[in-house]
Each structure stands twice: as C-alpha cells, then as structure tokens.
N, C-alpha and C positions, 0 to 999 in steps of 0.2 A: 504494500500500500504506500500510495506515495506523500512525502510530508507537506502538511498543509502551512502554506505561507501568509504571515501575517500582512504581508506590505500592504494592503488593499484595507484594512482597518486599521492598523499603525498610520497611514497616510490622513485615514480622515480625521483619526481622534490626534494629531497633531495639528491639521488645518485649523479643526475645529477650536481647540484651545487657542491657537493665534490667533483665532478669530476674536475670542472672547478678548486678548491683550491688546487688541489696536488702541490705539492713543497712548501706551504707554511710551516711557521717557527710555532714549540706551538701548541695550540690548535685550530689555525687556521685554519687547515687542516684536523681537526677531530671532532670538534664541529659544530652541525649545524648555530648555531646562529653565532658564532665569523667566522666562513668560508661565512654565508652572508654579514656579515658588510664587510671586508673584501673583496671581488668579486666586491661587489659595491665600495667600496673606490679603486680597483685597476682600475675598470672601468674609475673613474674621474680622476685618474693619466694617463691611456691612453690618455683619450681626452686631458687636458691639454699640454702632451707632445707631442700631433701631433700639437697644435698650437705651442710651445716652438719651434718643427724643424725648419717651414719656419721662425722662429727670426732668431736662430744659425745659418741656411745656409744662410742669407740675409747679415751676419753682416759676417760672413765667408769669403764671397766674397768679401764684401767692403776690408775686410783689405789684401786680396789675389791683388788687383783691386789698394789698396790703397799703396802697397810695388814694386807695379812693376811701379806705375806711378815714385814714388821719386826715381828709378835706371834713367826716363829720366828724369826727373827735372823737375816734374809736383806734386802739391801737390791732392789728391781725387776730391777734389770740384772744383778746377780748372779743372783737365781732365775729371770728368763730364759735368762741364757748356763747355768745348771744342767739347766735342762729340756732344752737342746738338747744338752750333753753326754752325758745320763742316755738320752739317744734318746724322749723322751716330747714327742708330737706333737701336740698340745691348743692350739686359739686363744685369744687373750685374750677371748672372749666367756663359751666355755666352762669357763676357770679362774676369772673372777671372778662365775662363778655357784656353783660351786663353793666359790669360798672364803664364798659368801655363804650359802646353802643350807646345805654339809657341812664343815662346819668341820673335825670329826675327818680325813674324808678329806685334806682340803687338807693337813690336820697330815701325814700319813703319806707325802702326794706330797712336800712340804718335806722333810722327813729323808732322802728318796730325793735329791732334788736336792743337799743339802748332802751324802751319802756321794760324788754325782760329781765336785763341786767340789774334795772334798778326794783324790780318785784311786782311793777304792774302788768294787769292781763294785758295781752296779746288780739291786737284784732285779727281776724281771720283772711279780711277780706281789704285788701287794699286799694285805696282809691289811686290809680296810676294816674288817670289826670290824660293829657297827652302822650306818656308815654307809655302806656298800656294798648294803645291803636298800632 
C-alpha cells in the first residue's frame, strides 16, 4: 500500500493560518512558524480583552453613576445603599445611562433615594415630568 502524503493538507492549513496573520508586522506574516506563535498569542489577547471589557464598562459606569450622584449631594455608596433601601432594582449599566441620557429623571430617582436614607416612605411612582416621554 502506498504512503499517503500530507502536502495537499499541510499546504492548506499553512495558507490558511497566513491567512489568519495578514497585517501582521516582520516576519510574522510571512513565516510559518513566527505567524503561528503569533495567531495563538493574538488569540489569548482576545480572550483576555473580552474579560478586560465587562471591568472597563463596570467601572465606566460606577464613575458615570458616581459624578451625577455628587451634582445631588449623594456620595456612590451612599446612592447605592439608597437605591437598595428605596427597593428600586436598576443595574449600574442602566443608571449611568440614565444619569447620562435623563438627567431630570436621574434628579427625581436621587431625591427618592435620599427620602430612604433619611427614613421617609418611598413613592412608588415617579412623576418624570418631561423626561419620562
């Protein structure tokens, strides 16, 4: 039986990898060997930097969240532990779009946090005014 030769799929999964390295820099993009390390090292910069995102946008928000509380006189941790008092269930994605977007609104949920803090009920229902449309 006669031995069966790789060239015909060694050729592709080379191409194919160079393919994946174009635009790199050197011989990165033209060498097989340094265009796999390479692939693979860009690989583990992907995954790292989709976990890096949800940090950046987490902490993004805190200090969006944390710049509109101190316009009403509320420090972050205070208008969080207010929110959770007040029973108002809102993640920090959707509050520091809010504070960014509706600022009136933001104003009216802050007064509602600051009545909890100081031990008055809570209304349920907030009049947004304009920025509730």
């Amino acid at each position: 039986m006669a031995r069966a030769s790789r060239s015909i799929h060694a050729r592709k999964k080379r191409r194919k990898l160079l393919k994946e390295a174009r635009g790199y820099w050197g011989t990165k993009h033209t060498s097989y060997k340094r265009a796999k390390e390479q692939v693979w090292k860009s690989g583990v910069y992907a995954y790292v930097g989709r976990k890096q995102k949800k940090r950046d946008f987490r902490a993004l928000w805190i200090q969006r969240i944390n710049a509109a509380a101190r316009q009403h006189g509320l420090s972050y941790s205070r208008f969080i532990h207010g929110m959770r008092l007040a029973g108002f269930d809102l993640d920090r994605k959707v509050l520091a779009d809010l504070a960014v977007s509706e600022p009136e609104a933001f104003g009216a949920l802050a007064s509602q946090v600051k009545n909890a803090l100081e031990g008055r009920p809570v209304e349920r229902r907030i009049s947004l005014g304009e920025a509730g449309r």
